[in-house]
C-alpha positions as CSV (number, residue, x, y, z in Angstrom):
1,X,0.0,0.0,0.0
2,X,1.0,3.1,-0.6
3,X,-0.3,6.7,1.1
4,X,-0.7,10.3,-1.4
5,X,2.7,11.7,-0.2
6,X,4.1,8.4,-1.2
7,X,3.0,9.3,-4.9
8,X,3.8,12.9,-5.3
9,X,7.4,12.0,-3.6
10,X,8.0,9.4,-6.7
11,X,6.0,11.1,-9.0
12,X,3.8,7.5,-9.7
13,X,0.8,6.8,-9.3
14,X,-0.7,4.4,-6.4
15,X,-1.5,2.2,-9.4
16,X,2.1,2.2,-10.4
17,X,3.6,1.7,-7.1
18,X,1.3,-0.9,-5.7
19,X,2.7,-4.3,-5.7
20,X,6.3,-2.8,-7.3
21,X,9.4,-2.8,-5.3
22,X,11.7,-0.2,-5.0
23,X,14.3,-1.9,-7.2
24,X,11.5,-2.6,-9.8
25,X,10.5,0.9,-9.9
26,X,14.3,2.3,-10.0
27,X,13.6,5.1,-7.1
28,X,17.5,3.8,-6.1
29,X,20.3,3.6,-7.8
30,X,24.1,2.3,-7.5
31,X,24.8,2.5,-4.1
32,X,22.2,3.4,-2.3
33,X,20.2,0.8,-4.4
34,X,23.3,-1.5,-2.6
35,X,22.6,0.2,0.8
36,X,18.6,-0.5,0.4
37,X,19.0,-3.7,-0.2
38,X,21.1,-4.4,2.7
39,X,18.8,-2.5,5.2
40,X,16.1,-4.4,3.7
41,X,17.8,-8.3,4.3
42,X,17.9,-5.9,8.2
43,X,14.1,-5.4,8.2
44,X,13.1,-9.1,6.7
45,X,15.6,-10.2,10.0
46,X,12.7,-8.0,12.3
47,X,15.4,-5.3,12.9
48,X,14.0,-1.5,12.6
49,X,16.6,0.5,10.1
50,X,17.4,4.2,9.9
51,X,16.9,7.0,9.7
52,X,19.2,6.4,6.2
53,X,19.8,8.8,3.8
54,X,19.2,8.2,-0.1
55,X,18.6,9.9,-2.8
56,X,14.9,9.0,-4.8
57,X,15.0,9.6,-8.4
58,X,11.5,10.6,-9.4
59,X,9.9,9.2,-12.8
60,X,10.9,12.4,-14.0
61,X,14.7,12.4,-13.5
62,X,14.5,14.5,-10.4
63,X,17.2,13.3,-7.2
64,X,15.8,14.3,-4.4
65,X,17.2,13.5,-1.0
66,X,15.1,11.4,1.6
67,X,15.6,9.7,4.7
68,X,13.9,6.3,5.2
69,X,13.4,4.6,8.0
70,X,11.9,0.3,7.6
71,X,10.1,-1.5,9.9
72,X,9.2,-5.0,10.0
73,X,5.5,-5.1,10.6
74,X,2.5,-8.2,10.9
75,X,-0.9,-7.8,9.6
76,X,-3.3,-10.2,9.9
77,X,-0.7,-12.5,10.2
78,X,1.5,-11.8,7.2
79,X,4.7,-9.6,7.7
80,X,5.8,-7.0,5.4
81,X,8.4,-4.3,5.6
82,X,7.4,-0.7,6.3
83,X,9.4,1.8,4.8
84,X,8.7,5.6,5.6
85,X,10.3,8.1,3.5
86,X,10.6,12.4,4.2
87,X,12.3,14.2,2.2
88,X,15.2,16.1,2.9
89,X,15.4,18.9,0.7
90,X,14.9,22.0,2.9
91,X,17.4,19.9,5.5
92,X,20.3,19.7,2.7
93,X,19.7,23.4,1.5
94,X,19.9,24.1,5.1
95,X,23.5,22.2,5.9
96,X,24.7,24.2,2.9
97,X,23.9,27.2,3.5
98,X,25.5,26.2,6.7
99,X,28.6,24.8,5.8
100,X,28.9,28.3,3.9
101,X,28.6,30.5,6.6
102,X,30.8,28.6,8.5
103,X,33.2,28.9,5.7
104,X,33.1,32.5,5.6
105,X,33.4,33.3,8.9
106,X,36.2,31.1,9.1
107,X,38.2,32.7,6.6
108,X,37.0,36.3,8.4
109,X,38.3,34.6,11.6
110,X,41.4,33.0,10.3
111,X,42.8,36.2,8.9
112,X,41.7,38.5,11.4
113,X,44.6,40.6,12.1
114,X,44.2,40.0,15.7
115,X,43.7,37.8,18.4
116,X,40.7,35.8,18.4
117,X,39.9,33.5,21.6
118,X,37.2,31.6,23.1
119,X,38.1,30.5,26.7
120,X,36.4,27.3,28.3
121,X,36.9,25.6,31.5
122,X,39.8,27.9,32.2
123,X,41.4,26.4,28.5
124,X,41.9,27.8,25.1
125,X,39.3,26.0,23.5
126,X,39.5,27.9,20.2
127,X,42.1,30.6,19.2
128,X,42.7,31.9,15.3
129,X,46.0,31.4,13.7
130,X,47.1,35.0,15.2
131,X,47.5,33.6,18.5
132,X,49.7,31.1,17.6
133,X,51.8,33.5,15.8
134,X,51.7,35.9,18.8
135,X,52.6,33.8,21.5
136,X,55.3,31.4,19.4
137,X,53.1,28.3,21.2
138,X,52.0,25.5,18.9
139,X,48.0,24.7,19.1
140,X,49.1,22.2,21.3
141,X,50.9,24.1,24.1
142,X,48.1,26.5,23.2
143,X,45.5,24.3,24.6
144,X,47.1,22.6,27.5
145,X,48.3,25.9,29.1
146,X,45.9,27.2,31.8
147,X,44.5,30.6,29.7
148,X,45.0,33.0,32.8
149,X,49.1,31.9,32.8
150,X,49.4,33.7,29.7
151,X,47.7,36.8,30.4
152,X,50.5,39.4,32.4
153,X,50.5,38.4,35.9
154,X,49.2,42.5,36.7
155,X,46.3,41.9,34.9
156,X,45.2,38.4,36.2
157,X,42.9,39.3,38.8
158,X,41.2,42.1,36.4
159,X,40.7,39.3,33.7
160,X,39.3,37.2,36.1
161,X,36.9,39.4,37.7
162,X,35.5,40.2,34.5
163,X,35.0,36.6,33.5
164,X,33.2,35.6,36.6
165,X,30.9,38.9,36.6
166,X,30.1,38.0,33.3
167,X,28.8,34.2,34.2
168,X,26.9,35.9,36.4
169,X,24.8,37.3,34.0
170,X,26.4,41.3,35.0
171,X,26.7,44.0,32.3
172,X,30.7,43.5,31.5
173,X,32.9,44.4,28.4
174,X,32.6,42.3,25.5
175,X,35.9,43.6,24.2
176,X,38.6,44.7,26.2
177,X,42.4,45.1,25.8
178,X,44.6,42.4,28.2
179,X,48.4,42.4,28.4
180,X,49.3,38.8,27.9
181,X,53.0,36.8,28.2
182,X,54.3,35.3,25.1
183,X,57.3,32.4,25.1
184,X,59.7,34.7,25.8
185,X,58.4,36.1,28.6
C-alpha cells in the first residue's frame, strides 16, 4: 500500500507503485540501491533501520534527497516491511547554506589581524591562527596551558573578575584590551 505523499514524492501513481518494489520501480540507484538492499535483508531479520539517507529519483529524472526509516510489521498475520520516507530537501539546503557560513566566517576569523579567543573551563578551547603567531606556542601548548598563565600576571585578577561577573549574568565588556606573556616572557 502506498499513502498520497508516497506518490507525489515518486511522482507514480498508487497504481504504479502498488505491488512494485523499489528496485522494480528504480527510485534507487548504485549505491544506495546497494545500501537499500542491505537494510532491507535488516528489516526481513525483524530489525528496525534508519533514519538512512538516499537519494529517490522521481519518474521524471529528479534526485531528491530522503531519509527512510523500515520496519518489519505483521498484519493479519502476514509480515511485510514498512518503509517511511521524508524528504530532505529544505534539510540539505539548510547544511549548505550552513557549511557556507561557517566557511566564511572562518576565513573572516582566520585572517583577522588579531587575536581571536574563546576560553572554556579555564582552556583555550579555540584561538585563530594569530594567536599562535603571537605567543610562538603550537596549538598544542596553546590548549594545555591554563589561559590566565598567559595573560601578564598584573592583569590576572582584572581578567578574572570580568569573567566571573560576566557568568553571572552582569553588564561586562565584550571587548577589552589584556596584556598577555608570550614564550619569551
Amino acid at each position: 500500500d502506498v499513502n498520497k505523499a508516497a506518490e507525489t514524492l515518486t511522482g507514480l501513481s498508487r497504481d504504479e507503485l502498488i505491488g512494485k518494489n523499489f528496485v522494480e520501480l528504480g527510485l534507487l540507484q548504485g549505491n544506495d540501491l546497494k545500501k537499500a538492499l542491505s537494510r532491507l535483508q535488516r528489516t526481513v531479520a525483524d530489525e528496525h533501520t534508519g533514519p538512512d539517507e538516499f537519494t529517490l529519483h522521481r519518474r521524471d529524472g529528479t534526485a531528491i534527497p530522503v531519509e527512510i526509516r523500515t520496519f518489519r510489521v505483521s498484519l493479519r498475520g502476514r509480515d511485510f516491511s514498512l518503509g517511511i520516507a521524508r524528504d530532505i530537501t529544505e534539510r540539505k539546503i539548510g547544511e549548505e547554506a550552513l557549511r557556507e557560513s561557517e566557511s566564511r566566517y572562518r576565513a573572516v576569523v582566520d585572517n583577522a589581524g588579531e587575536g581571536i579567543v574563546v576560553v572554556q573551563d579555564g582552556r583555550l578551547q579555540f584561538f585563530n591562527p594569530y594567536v599562535e603567531a603571537a605567543f610562538g606556542l603550537t596549538a598544542e601548548e596553546l590548549k594545555s596551558c591554563p589561559f590566565i598563565e598567559i595573560i601578564h600576571p598584573e592583569d590576572r585578577d582584572w581578567v578574572m573578575d570580568i569573567h566571573i561577573r560576566r557568568f553571572k549574568g552582569e553588564d561586562v565588556p565584550n571587548v577589552y584590551e589584556v596584556r598577555v606573556v608570550d614564550q619569551q616572557g
